[in-house]
C-alpha atoms as a printed R data frame, in Angstrom:
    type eleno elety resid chain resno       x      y       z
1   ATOM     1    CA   UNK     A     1  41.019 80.279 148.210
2   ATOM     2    CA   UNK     A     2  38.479 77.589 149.478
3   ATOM     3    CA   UNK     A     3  39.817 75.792 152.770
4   ATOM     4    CA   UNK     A     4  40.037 71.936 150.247
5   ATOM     5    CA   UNK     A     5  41.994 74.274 147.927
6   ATOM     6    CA   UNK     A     6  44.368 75.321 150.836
7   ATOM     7    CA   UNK     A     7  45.138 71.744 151.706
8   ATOM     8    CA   UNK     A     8  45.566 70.528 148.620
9   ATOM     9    CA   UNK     A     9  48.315 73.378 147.756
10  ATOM    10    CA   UNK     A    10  49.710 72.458 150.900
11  ATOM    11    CA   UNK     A    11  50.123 68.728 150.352
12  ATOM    12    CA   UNK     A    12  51.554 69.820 146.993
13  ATOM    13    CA   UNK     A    13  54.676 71.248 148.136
14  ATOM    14    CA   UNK     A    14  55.001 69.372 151.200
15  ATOM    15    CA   UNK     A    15  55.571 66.551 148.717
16  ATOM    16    CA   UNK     A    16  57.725 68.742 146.357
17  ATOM    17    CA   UNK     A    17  59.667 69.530 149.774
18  ATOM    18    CA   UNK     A    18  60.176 65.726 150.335
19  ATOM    19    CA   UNK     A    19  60.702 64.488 146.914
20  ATOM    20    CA   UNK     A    20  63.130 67.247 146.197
21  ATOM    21    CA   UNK     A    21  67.142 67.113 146.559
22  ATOM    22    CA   UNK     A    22  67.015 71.222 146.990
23  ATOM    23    CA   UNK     A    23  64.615 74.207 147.714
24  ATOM    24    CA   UNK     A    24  65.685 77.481 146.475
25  ATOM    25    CA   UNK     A    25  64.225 80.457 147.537
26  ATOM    26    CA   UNK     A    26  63.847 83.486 145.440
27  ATOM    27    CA   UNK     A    27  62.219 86.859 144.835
28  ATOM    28    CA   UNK     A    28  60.412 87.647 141.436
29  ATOM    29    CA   UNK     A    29  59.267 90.548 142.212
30  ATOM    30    CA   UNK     A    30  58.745 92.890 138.996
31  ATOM    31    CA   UNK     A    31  59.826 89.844 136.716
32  ATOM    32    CA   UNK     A    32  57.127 88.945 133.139
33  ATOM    33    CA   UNK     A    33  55.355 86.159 132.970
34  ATOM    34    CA   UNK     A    34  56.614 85.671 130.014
35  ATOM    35    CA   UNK     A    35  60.464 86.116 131.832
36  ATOM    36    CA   UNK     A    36  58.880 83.207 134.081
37  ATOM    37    CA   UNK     A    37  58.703 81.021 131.680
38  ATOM    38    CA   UNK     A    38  62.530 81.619 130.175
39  ATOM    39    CA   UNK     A    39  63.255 80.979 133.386
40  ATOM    40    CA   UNK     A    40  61.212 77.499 134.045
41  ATOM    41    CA   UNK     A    41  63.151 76.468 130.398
42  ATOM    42    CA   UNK     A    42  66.432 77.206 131.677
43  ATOM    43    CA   UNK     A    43  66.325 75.472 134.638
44  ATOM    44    CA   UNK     A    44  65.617 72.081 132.698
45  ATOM    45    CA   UNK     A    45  63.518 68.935 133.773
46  ATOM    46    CA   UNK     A    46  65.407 68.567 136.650
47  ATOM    47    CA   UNK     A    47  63.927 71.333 138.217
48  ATOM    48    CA   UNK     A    48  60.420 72.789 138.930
49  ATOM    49    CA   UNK     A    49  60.138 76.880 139.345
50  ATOM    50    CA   UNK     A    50  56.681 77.472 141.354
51  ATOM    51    CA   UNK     A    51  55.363 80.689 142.333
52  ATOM    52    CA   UNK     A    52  53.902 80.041 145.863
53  ATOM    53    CA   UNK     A    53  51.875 81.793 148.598
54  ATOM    54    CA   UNK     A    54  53.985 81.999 151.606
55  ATOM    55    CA   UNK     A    55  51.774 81.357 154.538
56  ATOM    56    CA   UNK     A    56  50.690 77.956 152.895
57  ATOM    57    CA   UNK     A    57  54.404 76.738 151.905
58  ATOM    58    CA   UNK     A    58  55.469 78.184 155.528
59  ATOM    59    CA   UNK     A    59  53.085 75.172 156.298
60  ATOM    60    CA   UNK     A    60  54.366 72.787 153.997
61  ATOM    61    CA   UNK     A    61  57.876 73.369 154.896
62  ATOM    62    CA   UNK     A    62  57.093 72.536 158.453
63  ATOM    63    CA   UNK     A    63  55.007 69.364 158.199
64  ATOM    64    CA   UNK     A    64  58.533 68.354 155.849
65  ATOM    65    CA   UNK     A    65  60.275 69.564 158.583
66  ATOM    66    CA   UNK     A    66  61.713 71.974 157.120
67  ATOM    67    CA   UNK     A    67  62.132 75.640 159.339
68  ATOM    68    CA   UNK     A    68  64.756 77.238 157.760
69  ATOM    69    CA   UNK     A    69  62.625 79.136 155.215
70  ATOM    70    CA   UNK     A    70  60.049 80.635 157.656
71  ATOM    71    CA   UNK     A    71  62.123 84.063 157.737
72  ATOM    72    CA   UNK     A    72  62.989 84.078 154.049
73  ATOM    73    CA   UNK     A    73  59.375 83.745 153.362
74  ATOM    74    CA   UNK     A    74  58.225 87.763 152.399
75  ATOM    75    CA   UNK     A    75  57.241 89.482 149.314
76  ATOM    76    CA   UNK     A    76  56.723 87.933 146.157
77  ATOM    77    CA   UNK     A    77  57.999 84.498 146.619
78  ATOM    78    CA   UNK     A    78  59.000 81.558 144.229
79  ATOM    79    CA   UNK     A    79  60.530 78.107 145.176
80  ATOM    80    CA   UNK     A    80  62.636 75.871 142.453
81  ATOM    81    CA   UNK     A    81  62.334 72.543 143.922
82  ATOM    82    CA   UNK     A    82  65.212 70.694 142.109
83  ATOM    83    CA   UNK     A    83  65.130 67.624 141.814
84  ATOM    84    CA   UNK     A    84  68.442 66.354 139.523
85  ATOM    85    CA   UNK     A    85  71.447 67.986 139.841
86  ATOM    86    CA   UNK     A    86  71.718 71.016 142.093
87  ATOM    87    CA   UNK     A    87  74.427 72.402 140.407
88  ATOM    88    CA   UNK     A    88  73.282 72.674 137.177
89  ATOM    89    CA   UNK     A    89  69.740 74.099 138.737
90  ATOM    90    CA   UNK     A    90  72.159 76.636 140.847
91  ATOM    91    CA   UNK     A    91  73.642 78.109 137.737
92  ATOM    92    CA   UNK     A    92  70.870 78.814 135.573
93  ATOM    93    CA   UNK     A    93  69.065 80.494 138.454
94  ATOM    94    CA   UNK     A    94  72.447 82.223 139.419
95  ATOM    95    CA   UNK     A    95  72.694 83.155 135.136
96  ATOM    96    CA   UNK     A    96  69.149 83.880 134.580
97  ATOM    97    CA   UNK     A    97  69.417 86.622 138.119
98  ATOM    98    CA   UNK     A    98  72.431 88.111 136.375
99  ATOM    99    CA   UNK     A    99  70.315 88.683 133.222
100 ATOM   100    CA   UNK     A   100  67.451 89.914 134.630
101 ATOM   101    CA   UNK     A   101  68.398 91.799 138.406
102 ATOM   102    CA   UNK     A   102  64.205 91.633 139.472
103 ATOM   103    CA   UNK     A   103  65.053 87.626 140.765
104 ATOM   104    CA   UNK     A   104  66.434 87.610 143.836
105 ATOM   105    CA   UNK     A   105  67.618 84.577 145.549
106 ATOM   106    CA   UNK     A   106  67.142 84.526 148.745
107 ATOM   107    CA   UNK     A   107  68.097 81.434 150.020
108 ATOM   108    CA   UNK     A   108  67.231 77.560 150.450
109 ATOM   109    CA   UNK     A   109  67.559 73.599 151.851
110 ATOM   110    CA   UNK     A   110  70.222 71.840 149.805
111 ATOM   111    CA   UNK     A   111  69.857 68.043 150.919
112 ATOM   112    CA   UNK     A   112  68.545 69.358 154.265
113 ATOM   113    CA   UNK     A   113  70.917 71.836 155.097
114 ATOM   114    CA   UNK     A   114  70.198 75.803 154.975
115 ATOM   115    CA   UNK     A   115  71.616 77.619 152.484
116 ATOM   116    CA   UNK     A   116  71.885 81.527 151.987
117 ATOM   117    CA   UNK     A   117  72.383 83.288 148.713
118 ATOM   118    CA   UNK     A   118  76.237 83.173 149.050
119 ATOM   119    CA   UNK     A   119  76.546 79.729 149.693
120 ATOM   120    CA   UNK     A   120  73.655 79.161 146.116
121 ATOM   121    CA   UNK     A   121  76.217 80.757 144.426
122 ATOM   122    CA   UNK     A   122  79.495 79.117 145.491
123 ATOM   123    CA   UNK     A   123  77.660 76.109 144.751
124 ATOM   124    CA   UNK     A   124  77.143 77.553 141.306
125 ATOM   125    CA   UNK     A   125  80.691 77.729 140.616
126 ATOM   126    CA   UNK     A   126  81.361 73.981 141.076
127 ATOM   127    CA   UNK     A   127  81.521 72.001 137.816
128 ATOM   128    CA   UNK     A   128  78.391 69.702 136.873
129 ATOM   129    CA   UNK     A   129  77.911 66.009 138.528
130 ATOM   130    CA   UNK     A   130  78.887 64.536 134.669
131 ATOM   131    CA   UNK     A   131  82.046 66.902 134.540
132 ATOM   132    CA   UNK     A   132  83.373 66.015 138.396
133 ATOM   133    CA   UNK     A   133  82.571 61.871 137.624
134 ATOM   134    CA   UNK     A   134  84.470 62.205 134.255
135 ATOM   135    CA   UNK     A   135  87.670 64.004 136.075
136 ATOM   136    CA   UNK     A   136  87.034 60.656 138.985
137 ATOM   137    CA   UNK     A   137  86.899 58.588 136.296
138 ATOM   138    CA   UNK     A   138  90.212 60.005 134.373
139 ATOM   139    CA   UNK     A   139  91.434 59.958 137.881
140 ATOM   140    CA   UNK     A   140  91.345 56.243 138.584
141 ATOM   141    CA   UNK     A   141  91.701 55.791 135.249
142 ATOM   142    CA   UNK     A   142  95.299 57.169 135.138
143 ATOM   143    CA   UNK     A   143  96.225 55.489 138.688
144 ATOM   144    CA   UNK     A   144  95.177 52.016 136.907
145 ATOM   145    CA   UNK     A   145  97.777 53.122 134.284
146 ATOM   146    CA   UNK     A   146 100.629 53.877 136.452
147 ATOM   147    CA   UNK     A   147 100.265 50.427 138.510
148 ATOM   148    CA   UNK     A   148 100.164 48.549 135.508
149 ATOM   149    CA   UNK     A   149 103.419 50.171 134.264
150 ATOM   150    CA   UNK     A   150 104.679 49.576 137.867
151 ATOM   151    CA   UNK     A   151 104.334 45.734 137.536
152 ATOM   152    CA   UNK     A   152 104.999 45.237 134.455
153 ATOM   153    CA   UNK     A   153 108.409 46.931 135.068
154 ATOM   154    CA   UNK     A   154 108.921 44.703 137.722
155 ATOM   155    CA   UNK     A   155 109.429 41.320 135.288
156 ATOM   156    CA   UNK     A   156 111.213 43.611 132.747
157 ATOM   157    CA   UNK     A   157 113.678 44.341 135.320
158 ATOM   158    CA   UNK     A   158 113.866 41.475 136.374
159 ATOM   159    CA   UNK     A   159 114.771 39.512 133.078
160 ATOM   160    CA   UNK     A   160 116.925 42.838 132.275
161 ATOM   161    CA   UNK     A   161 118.888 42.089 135.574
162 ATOM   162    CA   UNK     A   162 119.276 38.106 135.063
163 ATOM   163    CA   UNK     A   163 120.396 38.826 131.235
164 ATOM   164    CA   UNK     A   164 122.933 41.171 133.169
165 ATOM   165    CA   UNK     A   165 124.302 38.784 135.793
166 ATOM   166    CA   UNK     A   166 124.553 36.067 132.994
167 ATOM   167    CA   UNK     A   167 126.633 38.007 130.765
168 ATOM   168    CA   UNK     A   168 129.168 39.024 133.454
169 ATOM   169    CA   UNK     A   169 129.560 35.214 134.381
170 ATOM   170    CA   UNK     A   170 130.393 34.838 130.928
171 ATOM   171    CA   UNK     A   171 132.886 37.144 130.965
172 ATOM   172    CA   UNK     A   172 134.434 36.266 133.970
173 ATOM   173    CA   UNK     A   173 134.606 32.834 132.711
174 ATOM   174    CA   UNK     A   174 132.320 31.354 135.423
C-alpha cells in the first residue's frame, strides 16, 4: 500500500471514529465474504461494518483520541462504526455472532467510553431507543392522566360536599 494510500485510509476512519456514536471491535476470522455481507445488511444504515488493517486504524484511533483499542487490535480485525442507535447495531452483531461462532467481538468505544464484549452484550439486551421513548412517553402520559383525575375530583368533591351541607341544613330546619 502506497504511503498517499496509507493516509488516506487513515483519515478515513479517523473520521468514521469521530463521526461515529460507537466502535465495535470484532474478529472475522474464517467468516465468507459472502457471510460479510449478511452481516453489513443486518446491521442496517445506521451502521457501517469495515474490515480494517490494524496498524493504520491503531493510528486513526489515536489522532481521535481514542486508546482503548490498541490491545484489542490482533488478527483479523473488523470495526462497525455505528452511527444511529447502538442498541439496535449491538444486537444484530450480538445475533449474527450467535449464528455464525467465526465473529468474535472483541470489544469497543460506546460514546467514548471502553467497552468489552460483556458489557456489548448487556447493552444488547436493552430494548431499542423507539421502544424505551414509547414506555417514557406512556409514562408521562399516564401521570398526565392521574393529575387530571386528581383535580378534577377536587371541584366534584367539592360541589358533592356543599350539596351535602345544604341538605342537612334543610333538615335541621336551618
Amino acid at each position: 500500500m502506497a504511503k498517499a494510500e496509507k493516509a488516506t485510509a487513515v483519515a478515513e476512519l479517523k473520521s468514521s471514529f469521530e463521526g461515529s456514536n460507537a466502535a465495535v471491535l470484532t474478529e472475522y476470522r474464517g467468516l465468507t465474504v459472502a457471510q460479510l455481507k449478511q452481516l453489513r445488511v443486518s446491521l442496517g444504515e445506521h451502521a457501517k461494518f469495515a474490515v480494517v488493517k490494524n496498524t493504520l486504524t491503531k493510528i486513526a484511533a489515536n489522532q481521535a483520541g481514542i486508546s482503548e483499542l490498541d490491545d484489542l487490535l490482533a488478527g483479523p480485525s473488523a470495526i462497525a462504526f455505528v452511527n444511529g442507535d447502538v442498541v439496535e447495531a449491538a444486537k444484530s452483531l450480538r445475533e449474527f455472532a450467535k449464528a455464525n461462532p467465526l465473529l468474535v467481538i472483541k470489544g469497543g468505544v460506546v460514546d467514548g467510553k471502553s467497552m468489552n464484549p460483556t458489557e456489548i452484550s448487556k447493552l444488547a439486551d436493552l430494548e431499542s431507543r423507539e421502544v424505551l421513548l414509547a414506555k417514557l412517553a406512556g409514562a408521562m402520559k399516564a401521570k398526565q392522566a392521574h393529575a387530571a383525575a386528581v383535580f378534577n375530583a377536587l371541584p366534584t368533591n367539592m360541589a358533592q360536599l356543599v350539596e351535602a351541607l345544604r341538605a342537612k341544613r334543610e333538615e335541621s330546619g336551618e
